[in-house]
Each structure stands twice: as C-alpha cells, then as structure tokens.
C-alpha positions in Angstrom: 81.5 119.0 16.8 80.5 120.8 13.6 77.3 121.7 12.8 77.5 120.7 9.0 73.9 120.7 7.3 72.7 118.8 4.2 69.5 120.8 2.7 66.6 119.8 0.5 64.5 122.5 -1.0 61.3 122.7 -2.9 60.1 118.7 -2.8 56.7 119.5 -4.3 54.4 116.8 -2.9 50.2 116.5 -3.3 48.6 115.7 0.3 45.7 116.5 2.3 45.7 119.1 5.0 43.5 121.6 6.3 40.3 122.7 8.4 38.2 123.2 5.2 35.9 121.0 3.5 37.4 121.2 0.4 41.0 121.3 1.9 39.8 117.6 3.5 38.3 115.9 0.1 41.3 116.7 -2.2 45.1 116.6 -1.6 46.5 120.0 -2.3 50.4 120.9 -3.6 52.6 121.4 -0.9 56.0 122.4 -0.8 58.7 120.9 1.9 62.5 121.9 2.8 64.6 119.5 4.8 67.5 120.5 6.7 69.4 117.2 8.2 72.1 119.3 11.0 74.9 116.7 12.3 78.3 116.2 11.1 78.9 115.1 8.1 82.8 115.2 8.0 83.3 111.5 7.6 82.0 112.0 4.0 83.7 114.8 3.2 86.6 112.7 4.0 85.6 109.1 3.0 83.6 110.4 -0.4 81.2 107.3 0.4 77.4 107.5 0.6 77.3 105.3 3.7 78.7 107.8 5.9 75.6 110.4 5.5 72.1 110.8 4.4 70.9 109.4 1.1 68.8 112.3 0.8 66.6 110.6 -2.2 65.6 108.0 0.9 64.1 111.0 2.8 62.7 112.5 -0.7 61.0 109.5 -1.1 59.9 109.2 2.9 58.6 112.5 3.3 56.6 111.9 -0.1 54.7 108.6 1.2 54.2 110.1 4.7 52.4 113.1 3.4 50.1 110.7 1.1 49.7 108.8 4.2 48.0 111.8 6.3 45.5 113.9 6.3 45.9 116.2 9.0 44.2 119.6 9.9 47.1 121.8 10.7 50.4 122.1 9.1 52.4 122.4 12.3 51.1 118.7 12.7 51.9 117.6 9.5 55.4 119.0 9.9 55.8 117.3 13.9 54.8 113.9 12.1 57.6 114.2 8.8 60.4 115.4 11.7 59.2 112.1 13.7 58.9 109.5 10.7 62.5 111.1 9.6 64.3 110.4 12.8 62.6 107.0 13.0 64.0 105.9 9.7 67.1 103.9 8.1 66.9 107.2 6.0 68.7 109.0 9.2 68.9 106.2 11.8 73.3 105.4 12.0 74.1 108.5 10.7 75.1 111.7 12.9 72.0 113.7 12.7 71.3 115.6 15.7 68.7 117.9 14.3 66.0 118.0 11.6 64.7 121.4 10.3 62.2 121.2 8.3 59.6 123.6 6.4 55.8 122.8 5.2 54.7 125.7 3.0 50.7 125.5 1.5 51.4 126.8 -2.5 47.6 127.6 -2.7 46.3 129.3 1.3 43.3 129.2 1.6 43.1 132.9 2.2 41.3 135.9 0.1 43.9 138.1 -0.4 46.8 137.4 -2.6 49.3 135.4 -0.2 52.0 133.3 -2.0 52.7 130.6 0.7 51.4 130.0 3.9 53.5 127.5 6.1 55.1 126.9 9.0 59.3 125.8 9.9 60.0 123.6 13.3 63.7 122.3 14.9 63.9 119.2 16.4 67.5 117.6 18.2 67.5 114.0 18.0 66.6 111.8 21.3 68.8 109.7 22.5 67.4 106.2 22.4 68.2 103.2 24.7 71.3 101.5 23.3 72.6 104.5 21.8 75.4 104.6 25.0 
C-alpha cells in the first residue's frame, strides 16, 4: 500500500475565527495546506482524473466551509475542513486514508512581530458501513 500524497499549498481564503471582538465581526485572511495521503497509483497508471482527487473540488470545498464558520479556535476550524473533506464527493470513492491539513492566521493577533500563527492536524479515514 503506498502512501502517495497529493498536496495543496497556500489557498488563501477570508473567514471568521477567533476569541476577539474584532476577530468575530470581520473575516480575516487565512492560509490552508491540504495533504490528501492514499494511493494514487491507479492514476499514475490510468492518466484519468476519475481515479484521484479533483483537487480544485476540495479548493473550492474548503473555501465555502471556511465562509460558512465562524469559529473561536483554529484547531476547530481545522477538525471541521478534515470532516467536511472526508464527507465529500470531493474525496468520497477515491483511496484517501488520511487528510493532513494546515490552518495558518496571516495577521495573529499578537503584539510582537509573529508571521503566522496556526495549527496542522492528521486524520485516517473511518471506515463507514458498506465500505466491506
């Protein structure tokens, strides 16, 4: 079983999230990587887009999910893209087994000068009743 990976970097997105006032009345920019971890070898072989990820379907997922939240904390932010992903005909029939995925803050709310503030989680895949 290979653990191939297909990675999207740096999907700049605007959305709501944090535990200050003015982190809850505006959406702030936000930066996301995605790393879909399964294996991909039937399209490496088959050179067709059904036998993998359309990775602008999970561009475009991760974009309305973030408009669609608010939440305080980036780790739950983060939890809820993972979830919506693996719930998705974005990922559903294809072999992913594990979604890594990154949430970085471009503007922390923080004093000092801090570039990004963020977090990174791994999630496997649960089996789901009917998948044998």
């Amino acid at each position: 079983m290979s653990d191939d990976r297909i990675e999207l970097r740096g999907l700049r997105v605007s959305a709501r999230c944090g535990v200050l006032p003015f982190e809850r009345d505006q959406a702030q920019p936000l930066e996301i990587d995605v790393d879909l971890i399964g294996d991909f070898s039937a399209a490496g072989r088959s050179d067709d887009l059904a036998d993998t990820v359309d990775y602008g379907s999970v561009c475009d997922l991760v974009e309305r999910a973030c408009a669609a939240s608010a939440p305080r904390l980036l780790e739950h932010l983060a939890e809820e893209l993972v979830a919506a992903l693996f719930a998705s005909d974005a990922v559903r029939g294809v072999p992913v087994r594990a979604i890594e995925l990154a949430v970085r803050k471009l503007r922390p709310p923080v004093s000092q000068q801090l570039a990004t503030s963020g977090v990174r989680i791994t999630r496997a895949a649960v089996a789901t009743r009917g998948d044998g």
